[in-house]
C-alpha positions in Angstrom: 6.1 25.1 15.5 4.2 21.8 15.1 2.0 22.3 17.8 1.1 25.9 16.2 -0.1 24.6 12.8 -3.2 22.4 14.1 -4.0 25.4 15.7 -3.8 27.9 13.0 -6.0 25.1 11.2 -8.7 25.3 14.0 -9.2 28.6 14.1 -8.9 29.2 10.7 -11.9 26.6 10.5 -13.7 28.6 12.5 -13.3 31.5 11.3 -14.8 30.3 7.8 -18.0 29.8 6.6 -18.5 26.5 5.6 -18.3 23.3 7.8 -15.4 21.9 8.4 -14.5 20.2 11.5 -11.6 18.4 11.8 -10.4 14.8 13.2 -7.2 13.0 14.6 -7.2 10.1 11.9 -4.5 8.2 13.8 -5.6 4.4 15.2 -1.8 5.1 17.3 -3.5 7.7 19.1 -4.4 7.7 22.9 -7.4 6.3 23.5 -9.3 7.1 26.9 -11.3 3.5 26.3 -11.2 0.1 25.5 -11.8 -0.9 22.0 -15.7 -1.3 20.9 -15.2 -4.4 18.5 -13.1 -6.5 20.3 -11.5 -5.9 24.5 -8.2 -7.4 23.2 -8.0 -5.6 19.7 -6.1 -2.4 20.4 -7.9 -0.6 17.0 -5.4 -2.3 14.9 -6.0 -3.6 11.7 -5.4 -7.2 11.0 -4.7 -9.4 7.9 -7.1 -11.8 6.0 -8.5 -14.6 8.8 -6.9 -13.2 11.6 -8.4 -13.3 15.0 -8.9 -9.6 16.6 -6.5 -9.6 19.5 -3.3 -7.5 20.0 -1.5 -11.2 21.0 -2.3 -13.9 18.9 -3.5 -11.9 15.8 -1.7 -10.7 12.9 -2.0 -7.4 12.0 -1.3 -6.0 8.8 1.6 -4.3 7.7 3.1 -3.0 4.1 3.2 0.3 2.5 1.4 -0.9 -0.5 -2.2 -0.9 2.2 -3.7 2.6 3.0 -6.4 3.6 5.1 -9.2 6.1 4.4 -11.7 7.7 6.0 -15.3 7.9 5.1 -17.2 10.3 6.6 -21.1 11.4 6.3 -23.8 13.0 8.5 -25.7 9.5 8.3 -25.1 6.3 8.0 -26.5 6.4 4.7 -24.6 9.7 3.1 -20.7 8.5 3.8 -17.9 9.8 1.3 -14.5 9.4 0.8 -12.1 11.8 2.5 -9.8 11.6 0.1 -7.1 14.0 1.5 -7.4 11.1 4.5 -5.3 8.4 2.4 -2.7 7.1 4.5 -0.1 4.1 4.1 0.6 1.2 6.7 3.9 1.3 8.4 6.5 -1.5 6.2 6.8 -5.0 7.2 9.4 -4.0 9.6 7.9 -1.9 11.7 7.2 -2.7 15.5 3.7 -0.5 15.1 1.9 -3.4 13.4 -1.6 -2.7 12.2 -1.6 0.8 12.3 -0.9 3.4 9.8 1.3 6.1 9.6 1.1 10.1 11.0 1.1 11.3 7.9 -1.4 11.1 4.6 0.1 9.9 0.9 1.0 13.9 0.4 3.1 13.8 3.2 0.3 16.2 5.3 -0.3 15.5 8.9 -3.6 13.8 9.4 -3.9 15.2 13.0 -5.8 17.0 12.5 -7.8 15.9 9.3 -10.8 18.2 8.4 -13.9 16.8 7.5 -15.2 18.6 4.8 -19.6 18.0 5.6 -19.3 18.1 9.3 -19.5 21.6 11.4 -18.6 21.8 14.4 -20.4 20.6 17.2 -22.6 18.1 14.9 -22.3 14.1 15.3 -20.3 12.8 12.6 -21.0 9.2 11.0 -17.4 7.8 10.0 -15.8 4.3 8.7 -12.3 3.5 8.0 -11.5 1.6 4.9 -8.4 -0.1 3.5 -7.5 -1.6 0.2 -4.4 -2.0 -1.9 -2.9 1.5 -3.6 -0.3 0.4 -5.1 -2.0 -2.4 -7.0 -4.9 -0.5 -7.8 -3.6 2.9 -9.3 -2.4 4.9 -6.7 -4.6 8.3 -6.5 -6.4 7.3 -9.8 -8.1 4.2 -7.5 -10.2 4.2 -4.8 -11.9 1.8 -2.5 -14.9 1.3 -4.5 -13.0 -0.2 -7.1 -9.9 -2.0 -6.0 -9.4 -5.4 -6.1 -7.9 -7.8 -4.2 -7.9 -8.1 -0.3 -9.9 -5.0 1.5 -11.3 -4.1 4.3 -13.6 -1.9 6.2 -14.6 -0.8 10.2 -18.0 -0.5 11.3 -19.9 2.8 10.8 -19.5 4.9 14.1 -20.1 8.4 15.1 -17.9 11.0 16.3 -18.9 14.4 18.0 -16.9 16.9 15.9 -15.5 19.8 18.7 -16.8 23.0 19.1 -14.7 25.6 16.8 -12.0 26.8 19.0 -12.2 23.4 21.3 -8.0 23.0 22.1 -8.5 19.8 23.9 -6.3 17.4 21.8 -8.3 14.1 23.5 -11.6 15.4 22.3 -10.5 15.0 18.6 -9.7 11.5 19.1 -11.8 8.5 17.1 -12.9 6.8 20.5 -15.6 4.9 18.2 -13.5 3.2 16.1 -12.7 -0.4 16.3 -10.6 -2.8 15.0 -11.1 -4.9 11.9 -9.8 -7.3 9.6 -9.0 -7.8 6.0 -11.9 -9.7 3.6 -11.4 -11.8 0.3 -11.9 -9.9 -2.7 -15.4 -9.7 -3.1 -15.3 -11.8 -6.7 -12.9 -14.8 -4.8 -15.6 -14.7 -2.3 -18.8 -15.1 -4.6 -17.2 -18.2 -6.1 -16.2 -19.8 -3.1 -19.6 -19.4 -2.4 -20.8 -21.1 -6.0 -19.1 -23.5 -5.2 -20.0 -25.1 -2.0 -23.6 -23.9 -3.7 -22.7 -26.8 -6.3 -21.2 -29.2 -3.9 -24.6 -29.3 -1.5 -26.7 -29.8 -4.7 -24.3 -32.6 -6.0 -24.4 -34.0 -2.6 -28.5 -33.4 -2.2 -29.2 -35.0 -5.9 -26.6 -38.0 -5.1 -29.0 -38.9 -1.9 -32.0 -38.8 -3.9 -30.4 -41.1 -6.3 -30.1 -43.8 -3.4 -33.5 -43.1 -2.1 -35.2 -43.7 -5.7 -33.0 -47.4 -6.6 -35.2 -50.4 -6.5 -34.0 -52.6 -3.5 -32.3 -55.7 -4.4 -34.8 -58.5 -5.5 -34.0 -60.4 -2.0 -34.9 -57.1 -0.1 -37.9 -56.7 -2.1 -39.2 -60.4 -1.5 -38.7 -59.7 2.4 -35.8 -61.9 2.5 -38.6 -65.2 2.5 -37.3 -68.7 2.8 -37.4 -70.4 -0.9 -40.5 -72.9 -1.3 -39.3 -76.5 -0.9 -42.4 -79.0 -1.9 -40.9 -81.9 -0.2 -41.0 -80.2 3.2 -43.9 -77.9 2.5 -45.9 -81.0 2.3 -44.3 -82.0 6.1 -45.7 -78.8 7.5 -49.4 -79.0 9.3 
């Protein structure tokens, strides 16, 4: 019976008139290559300051974290799929960095339909994460959270034909892993203020360069006149 609902999806997709191609929004899905951002990062997402490798990295985990697809057909016209949102397994879980098979409405997101994408066009898509919990639940979004977010490169996906039962061909090959950012505010005043320490420092060496030089550096560091022996010399 599960395998008969994504296909009852499809075709009813295809059967309408409006575009609606549809996605396997899963980073635990089989990928036929390596990952574009990093050989050693799997497609997983990892915390704040962590390298991108399956091994030594540490990828986030928690149910508060969601991730949400944003999908366009540019680079320049992505949306929020908002029937996407998804939560990260629980700091338990042996999946690290990778969301769960189902979206916050309990609906399968294999396969997700992309509601500005018909079939057969190239699809321009980005995966995004921030806090739900923390930020409203289904009243937030991405564009305003705060705290810790994070966001995958823009890539492009060729949506299947209507019809296509080939499960592989659904799959976000483009997609790479990523890592969670500062909240954009923390960052601007970390920034201000290494700003303020490399003027302080910059004004502190002009001070030095502008002082007078002691009077004995100034007079060349000359022997004191002595008229006694000055009247010795030739």
């Amino acid at each position: 019976m599960k395998k008969v609902i994504p296909l009852v999806m499809l075709l009813g997709g295809a059967m309408s008139g409006f575009p609606q191609g549809s996605v396997t929004f899963r980073n635990s899905a089989t990928f036929a290559t390596t990952d574009p951002d990093s050989a050693t990062g799997n497609r997983l997402v990892y915390d704040q300051g962590s390298p991108l490798d399956a091994a030594t990295g540490v990828a986030l985990t928690g149910t508060q974290w969601v991730a949400e697809l944003y999908a366009g057909t540019s680079a320049g016209s992505l949306a929020p799929v908002t029937a996407s949102i998804s939560r990260f397994r629980s700091t338990t879980t042996a999946s690290k960095g990778k969301w769960a098979l189902s979206t916050v409405n309990g609906v399968a997101n294999d396969p997700l339909l992309l509601p500005n994408n018909d079939f057969g066009t190239i699809a321009f898509l980005r995966v995004v994460i921030w806090d739900y919990d923390a930020n409203g639940g289904a009243a937030g979004s991405f564009e305003t959270a705060t705290g810790k977010t994070g966001q995958s490169a823009v890539f492009t996906y060729r949506v299947p034909p209507a019809g296509d039962l080939l499960l592989s061909d659904y799959v976000m090959e483009g997609f790479g892993c990523f890592a969670c950012v500062p909240e954009p505010s923390v960052l601007a005043l970390g920034l201000v203020g290494l700003a303020g320490l490399l003027l302080f420092g910059q004004g502190k060496t002009k001070a030095l360069k502008s002082e007078p030089l002691c009077p004995s550096l100034a007079l060349g560091l000359r022997r004191p006149r002595n008229p006694f022996l000055d009247g010795l010399e030739p």
